[in-house]
C-alpha positions in Angstrom: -7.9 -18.5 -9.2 -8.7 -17.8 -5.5 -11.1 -15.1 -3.8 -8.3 -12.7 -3.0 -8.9 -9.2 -2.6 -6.1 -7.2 -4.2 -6.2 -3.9 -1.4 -4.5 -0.5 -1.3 -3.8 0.6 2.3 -1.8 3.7 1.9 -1.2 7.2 3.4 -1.2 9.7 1.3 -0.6 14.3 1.3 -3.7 16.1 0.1 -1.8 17.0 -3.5 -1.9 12.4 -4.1 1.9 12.1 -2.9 2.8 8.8 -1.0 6.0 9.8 -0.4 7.8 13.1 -0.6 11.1 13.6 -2.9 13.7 11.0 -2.6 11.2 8.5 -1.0 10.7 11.0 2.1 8.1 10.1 4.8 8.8 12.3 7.6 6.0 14.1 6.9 3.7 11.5 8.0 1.9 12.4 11.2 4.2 9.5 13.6 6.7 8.9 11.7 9.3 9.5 14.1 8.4 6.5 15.5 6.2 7.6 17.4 2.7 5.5 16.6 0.1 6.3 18.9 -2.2 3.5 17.8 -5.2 4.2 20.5 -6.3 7.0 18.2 -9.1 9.2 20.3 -9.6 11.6 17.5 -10.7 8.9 15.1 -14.6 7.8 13.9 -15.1 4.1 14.9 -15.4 3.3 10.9 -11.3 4.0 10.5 -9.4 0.9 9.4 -6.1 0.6 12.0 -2.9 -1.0 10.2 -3.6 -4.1 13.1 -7.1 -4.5 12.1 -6.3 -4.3 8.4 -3.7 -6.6 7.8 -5.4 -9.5 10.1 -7.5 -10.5 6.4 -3.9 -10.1 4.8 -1.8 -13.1 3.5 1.0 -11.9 1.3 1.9 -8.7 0.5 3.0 -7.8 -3.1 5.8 -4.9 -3.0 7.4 -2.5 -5.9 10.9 -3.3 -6.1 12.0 0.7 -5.6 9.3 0.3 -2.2 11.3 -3.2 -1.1 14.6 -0.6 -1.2 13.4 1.9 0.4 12.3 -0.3 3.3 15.1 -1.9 3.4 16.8 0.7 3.9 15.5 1.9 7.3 17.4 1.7 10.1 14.2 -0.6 11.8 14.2 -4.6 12.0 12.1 -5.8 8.6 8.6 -4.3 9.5 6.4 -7.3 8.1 7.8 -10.2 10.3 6.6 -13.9 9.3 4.2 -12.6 6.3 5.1 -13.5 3.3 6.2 -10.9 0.6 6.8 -11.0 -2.9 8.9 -8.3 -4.8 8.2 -7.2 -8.0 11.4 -7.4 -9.6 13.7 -8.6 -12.9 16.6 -8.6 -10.4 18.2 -10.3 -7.7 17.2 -9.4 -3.8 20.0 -8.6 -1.6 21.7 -11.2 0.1 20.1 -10.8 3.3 16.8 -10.3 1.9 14.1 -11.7 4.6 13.6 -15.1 4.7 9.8 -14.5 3.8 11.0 -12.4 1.1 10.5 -14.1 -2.8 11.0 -11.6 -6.1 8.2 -12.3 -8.5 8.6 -11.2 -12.0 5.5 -10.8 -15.3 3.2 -8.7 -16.2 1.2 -7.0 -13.6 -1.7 -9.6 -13.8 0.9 -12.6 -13.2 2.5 -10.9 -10.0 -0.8 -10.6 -8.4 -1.7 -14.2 -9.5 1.7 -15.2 -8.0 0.6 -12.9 -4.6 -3.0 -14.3 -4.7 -1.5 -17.6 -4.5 0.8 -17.2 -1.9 -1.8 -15.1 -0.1 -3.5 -18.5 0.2 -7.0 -17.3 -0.6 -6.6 -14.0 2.1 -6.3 -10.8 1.3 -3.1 -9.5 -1.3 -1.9 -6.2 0.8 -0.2 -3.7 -2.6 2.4 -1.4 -1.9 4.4 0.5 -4.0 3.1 3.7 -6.1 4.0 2.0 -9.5 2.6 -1.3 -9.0 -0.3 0.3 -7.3 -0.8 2.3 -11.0 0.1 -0.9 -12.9 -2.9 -2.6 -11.2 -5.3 0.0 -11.1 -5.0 0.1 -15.0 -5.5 -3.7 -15.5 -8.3 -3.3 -12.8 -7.1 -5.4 -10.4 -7.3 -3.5 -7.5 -10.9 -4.2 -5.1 -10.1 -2.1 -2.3 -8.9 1.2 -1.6 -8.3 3.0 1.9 -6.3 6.3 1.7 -5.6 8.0 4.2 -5.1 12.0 3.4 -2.5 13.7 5.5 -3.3 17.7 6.0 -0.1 18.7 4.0 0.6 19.9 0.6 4.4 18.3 -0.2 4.4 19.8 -4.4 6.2 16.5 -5.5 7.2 13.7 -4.2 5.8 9.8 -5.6 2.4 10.4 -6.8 -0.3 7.7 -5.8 -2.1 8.5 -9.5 -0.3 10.8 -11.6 0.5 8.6 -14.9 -2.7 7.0 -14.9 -3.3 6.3 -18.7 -7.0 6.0 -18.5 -10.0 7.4 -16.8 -10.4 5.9 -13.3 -13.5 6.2 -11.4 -13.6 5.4 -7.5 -16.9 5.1 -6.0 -16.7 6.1 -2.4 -17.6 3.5 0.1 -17.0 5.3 3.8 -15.5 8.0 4.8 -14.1 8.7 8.7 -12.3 11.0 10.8 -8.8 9.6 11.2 -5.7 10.5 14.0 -3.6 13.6 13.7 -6.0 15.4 11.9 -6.1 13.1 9.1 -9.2 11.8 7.1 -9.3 7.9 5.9 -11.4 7.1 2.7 -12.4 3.3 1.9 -13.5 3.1 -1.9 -13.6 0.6 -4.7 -13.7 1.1 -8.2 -16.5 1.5 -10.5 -16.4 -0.9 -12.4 -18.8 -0.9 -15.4 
């Protein structure tokens, strides 16, 4: 199998919600539309979404995340890279071109994203995929970044876990908006 790094790249409140009750993002610092992406209040070490996704080549999405995105009132945010959806059903009729639904176990979807990745990096998305492979351990990379709000409920990035997961820490930086970015990996005895 190829040398892909399976990588979480995710925002997230300071209670581990990545989105806030009925798929709610608006209390993301920005998310108005308004990305400032020449970040002054940010430590040199911070991963930007341009610089991150440059070692991406396929992104692996949760079918309820494919929805939700698709649901915006924006053009398709990913442009030409390609995307599989986790999913046991079909994709909307006018489903991106560079869109393909995947279906398996956890470990076969990220094969089936490693392999369209093309030996780059598999970008995950979705908070229960994201679970899924931190159970089976598939996940190399992790850069949170933790919002200064407390939302109470919402999608949880780790609640449901069934096991013990241990992160070790790899950098941590000073991110825009008052934010704070943290780049781990897991333990992995």
């Amino acid at each position: 199998m190829s040398d892909s790094r399976v990588q979480v790249y995710v925002a997230c409140s300071l209670d581990g919600f990545i989105a806030g009750p009925d798929h709610d993002l608006s209390w993301l610092p920005g998310s108005g539309g308004e990305h400032d992406r020449s970040h002054p209040d940010k430590d040199a070490g911070a991963l930007e979404w341009e610089d991150f996704i440059q070692d991406v080549g396929a992104m692996l999405m949760g079918r309820s995340t494919y929805d939700v995105v698709r649901g915006f009132d924006v053009p398709w945010p990913y442009g030409e890279m390609p995307v599989c959806v986790a999913t046991h059903r079909d994709l909307d009729a006018g489903a991106p071109a560079t869109v393909k639904p995947v279906a398996g176990g956890i470990r076969e979807v990220v094969d089936m994203a490693k392999e369209t990745a093309g030996g780059k990096d598999v970008y995950l998305d979705g908070g229960n995929l994201i679970r899924q492979a931190a159970e089976a351990d598939l996940v190399d990379r992790w850069i949170i970044t933790y919002a200064p709000v407390v939302l109470g409920k919402g999608i949880s990035l780790f609640s449901g876990l069934e096991n013990y997961y241990e992160l070790e820490i790899t950098g941590h930086h000073r991110y825009a908006f008052g934010m704070v970015q943290i780049h781990a990996r897991p333990s992995r005895r």
